[in-house]
N, C-alpha and C positions, 0 to 999 in steps of 0.2 A: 504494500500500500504506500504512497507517496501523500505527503501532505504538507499544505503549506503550515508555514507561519497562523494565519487567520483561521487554518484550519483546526489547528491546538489550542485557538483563543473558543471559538465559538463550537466545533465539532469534536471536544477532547471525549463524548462519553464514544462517538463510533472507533475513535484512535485507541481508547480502552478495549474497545470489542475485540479489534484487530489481533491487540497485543494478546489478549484471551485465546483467541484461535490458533496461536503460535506464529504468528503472520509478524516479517520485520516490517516496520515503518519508518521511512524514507524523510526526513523534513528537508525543504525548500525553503528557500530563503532568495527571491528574484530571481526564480529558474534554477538555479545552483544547488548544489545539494551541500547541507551544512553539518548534518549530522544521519544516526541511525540509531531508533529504537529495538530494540532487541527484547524477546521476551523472555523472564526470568528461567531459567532453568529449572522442573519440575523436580525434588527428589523421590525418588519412588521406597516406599515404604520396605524395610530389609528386616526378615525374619532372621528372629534369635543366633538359630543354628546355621545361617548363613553368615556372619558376622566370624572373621579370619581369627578371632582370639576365643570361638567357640571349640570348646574340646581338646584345648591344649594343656590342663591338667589332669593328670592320669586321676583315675575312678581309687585307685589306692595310694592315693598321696597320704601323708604321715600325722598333720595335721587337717581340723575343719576349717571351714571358710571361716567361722567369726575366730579363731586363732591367726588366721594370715590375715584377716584383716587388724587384728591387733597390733600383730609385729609390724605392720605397714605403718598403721597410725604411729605409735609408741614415737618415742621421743630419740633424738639421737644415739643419746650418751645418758645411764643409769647415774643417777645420783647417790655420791657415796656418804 
C-alpha cells in the first residue's frame, strides 16, 4: 500500500488495516518515497517441551528443584 502524507493525517484507521493484514506501507512525501511501514513481527506461541533448555536435567539428578533453586539464590560467600 503507498500512502501519502495527508493520507496518515486523515486515513490512519485504513493504514492500520493494512499494517493488520501484514501489508508494508509505502509513505510519500511529493511523489518521493520517504519512509516504510512495516508490520510488527507476530510471535507464535512455543510449547513447554519445545523450549531448547527442556529436558536437559537428567530424571535422576541428586538434588530437587527447590534445593537448586536454593543454591542459585543463596548468597555468594557463607558468613562466618
Amino acid at each position: 500500500m503507498k500512502a501519502t502524507i495527508v493520507d496518515l493525517r486523515y486515513k490512519m484507521n485504513d493504514i492500520l488495516k493494512a499494517l493488520a493484514r501484514n501489508e508494508r506501507v509505502t509513505v510519500l512525501y511529493r511523489g518521493k518515497v520517504k519512509g516504510v511501514l512495516l508490520p510488527v513481527e507476530r510471535k507464535t506461541d512455543m510449547r513447554m517441551t519445545d523450549h531448547p533448555f527442556f529436558g536437559m536435567s537428567s530424571r535422576d539428578a541428586e538434588k530437587s528443584v527447590l534445593e537448586e533453586l536454593d543454591d542459585l539464590r543463596s548468597p555468594r560467600y557463607d558468613d562466618i
